[in-house]
C-alpha positions in Angstrom: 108.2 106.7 85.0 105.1 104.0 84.3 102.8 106.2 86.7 99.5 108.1 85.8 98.0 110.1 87.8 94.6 111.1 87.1 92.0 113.8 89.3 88.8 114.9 88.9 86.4 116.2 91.0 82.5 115.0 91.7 79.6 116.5 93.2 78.4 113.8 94.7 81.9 112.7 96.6 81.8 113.7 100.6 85.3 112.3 101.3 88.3 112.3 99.0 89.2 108.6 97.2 92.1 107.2 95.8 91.6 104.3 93.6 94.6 102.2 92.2 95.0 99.9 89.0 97.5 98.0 87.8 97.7 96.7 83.8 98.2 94.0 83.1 99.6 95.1 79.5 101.3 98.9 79.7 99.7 101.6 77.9 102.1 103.1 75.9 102.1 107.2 75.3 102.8 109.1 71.9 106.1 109.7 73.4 106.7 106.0 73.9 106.8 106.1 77.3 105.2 103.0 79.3 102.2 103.3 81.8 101.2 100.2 84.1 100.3 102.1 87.0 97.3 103.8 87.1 96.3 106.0 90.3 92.6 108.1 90.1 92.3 110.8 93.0 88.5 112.0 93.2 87.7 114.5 95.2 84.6 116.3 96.3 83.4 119.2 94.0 83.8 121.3 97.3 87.6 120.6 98.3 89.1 123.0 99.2 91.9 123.9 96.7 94.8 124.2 99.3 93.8 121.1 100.4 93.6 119.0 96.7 97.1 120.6 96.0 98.8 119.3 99.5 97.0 115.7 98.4 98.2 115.6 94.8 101.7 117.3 95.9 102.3 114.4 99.1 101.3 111.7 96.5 103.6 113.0 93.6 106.3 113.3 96.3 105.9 109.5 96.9 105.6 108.3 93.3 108.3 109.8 92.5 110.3 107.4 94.3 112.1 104.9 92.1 112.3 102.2 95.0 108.0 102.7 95.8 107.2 102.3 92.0 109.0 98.6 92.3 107.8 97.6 95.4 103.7 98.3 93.8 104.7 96.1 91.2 105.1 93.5 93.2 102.6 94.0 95.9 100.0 91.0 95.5 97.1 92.7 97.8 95.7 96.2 96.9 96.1 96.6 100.8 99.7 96.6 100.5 99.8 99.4 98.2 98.1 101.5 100.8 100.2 100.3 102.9 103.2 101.3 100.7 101.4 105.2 100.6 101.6 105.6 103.8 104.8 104.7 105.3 106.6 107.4 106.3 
Protein backbone atom coordinates (compact mmCIF):
# COMPACT_ATOMS: atom_id res chain seq x y z
CA UNK A 1 0.00 0.00 0.00
CA UNK A 2 3.40 2.28 -0.25
CA UNK A 3 3.46 2.44 3.79
CA UNK A 4 6.19 1.10 6.17
CA UNK A 5 5.83 0.99 9.36
CA UNK A 6 8.83 0.47 11.49
CA UNK A 7 9.07 0.13 15.74
CA UNK A 8 11.63 -0.25 17.93
CA UNK A 9 12.09 0.47 21.28
CA UNK A 10 15.15 2.56 23.20
CA UNK A 11 16.29 2.90 26.62
CA UNK A 12 17.02 6.12 26.56
CA UNK A 13 13.38 7.35 25.07
CA UNK A 14 11.00 9.00 28.07
CA UNK A 15 8.07 9.70 25.71
CA UNK A 16 6.89 7.77 22.70
CA UNK A 17 7.98 9.46 18.99
CA UNK A 18 6.76 9.21 15.68
CA UNK A 19 9.00 10.20 12.97
CA UNK A 20 7.80 10.44 9.21
CA UNK A 21 9.80 10.34 5.80
CA UNK A 22 8.79 10.61 2.54
CA UNK A 23 11.13 9.22 -0.66
CA UNK A 24 11.80 10.87 -2.93
CA UNK A 25 12.34 7.62 -5.14
CA UNK A 26 10.11 4.38 -3.82
CA UNK A 27 11.86 1.60 -2.35
CA UNK A 28 10.70 -1.28 -4.07
CA UNK A 29 10.27 -4.83 -2.01
CA UNK A 30 11.20 -8.49 -3.30
CA UNK A 31 7.51 -8.76 -3.86
CA UNK A 32 7.55 -5.65 -6.13
CA UNK A 33 5.59 -3.83 -4.08
CA UNK A 34 6.37 0.12 -3.81
CA UNK A 35 7.33 2.01 -0.52
CA UNK A 36 7.45 5.99 -0.35
CA UNK A 37 6.16 6.35 2.92
CA UNK A 38 8.15 5.69 5.68
CA UNK A 39 6.71 6.01 9.35
CA UNK A 40 9.35 5.03 12.57
CA UNK A 41 7.45 4.62 16.02
CA UNK A 42 10.07 4.61 18.95
CA UNK A 43 9.10 3.94 22.02
CA UNK A 44 10.62 3.85 25.45
CA UNK A 45 12.25 0.44 26.44
CA UNK A 46 9.67 0.64 29.42
CA UNK A 47 6.11 1.05 27.45
CA UNK A 48 3.97 -0.65 28.54
CA UNK A 49 2.87 -3.45 26.04
CA UNK A 50 -0.97 -2.72 26.14
CA UNK A 51 -0.13 0.57 25.55
CA UNK A 52 2.62 0.07 22.23
CA UNK A 53 -0.18 -2.25 20.74
CA UNK A 54 -3.23 0.42 21.17
CA UNK A 55 -0.44 3.00 19.43
CA UNK A 56 0.71 0.71 16.55
CA UNK A 57 -3.08 -0.69 16.23
CA UNK A 58 -4.76 3.32 16.06
CA UNK A 59 -1.96 4.15 13.60
CA UNK A 60 -2.44 0.99 11.35
CA UNK A 61 -6.15 1.70 11.56
CA UNK A 62 -5.41 5.19 9.97
CA UNK A 63 -2.90 4.13 7.25
CA UNK A 64 -4.99 1.89 6.14
CA UNK A 65 -7.04 4.40 4.61
CA UNK A 66 -6.73 4.71 0.98
CA UNK A 67 -8.01 8.49 0.97
CA UNK A 68 -5.02 9.45 4.13
CA UNK A 69 -2.24 7.72 2.06
CA UNK A 70 -3.05 10.39 -0.92
CA UNK A 71 -3.59 13.28 1.01
CA UNK A 72 0.39 12.61 2.81
CA UNK A 73 1.55 12.58 -0.60
CA UNK A 74 0.62 15.76 -1.12
CA UNK A 75 1.04 17.51 2.16
CA UNK A 76 3.96 20.11 1.67
CA UNK A 77 4.67 20.67 5.60
CA UNK A 78 5.57 17.75 7.89
CA UNK A 79 2.96 19.62 10.23
CA UNK A 80 0.26 18.69 7.93
CA UNK A 81 0.86 15.08 8.20
CA UNK A 82 0.26 15.33 11.93
CA UNK A 83 -2.32 17.08 11.29
CA UNK A 84 -3.63 14.40 8.89
CA UNK A 85 -2.98 11.64 12.11
CA UNK A 86 -5.01 13.19 14.09
CA UNK A 87 -8.26 14.09 12.62
CA UNK A 88 -10.82 12.21 13.82
Amino acid sequence: NGILLINSLFKELKKNCLIFFRLEKPILFNNQKSTDIIFALLTPNNIETSNKLQILAKLTRILKSPNIRKEIKGVKKPEDVLALLLLP
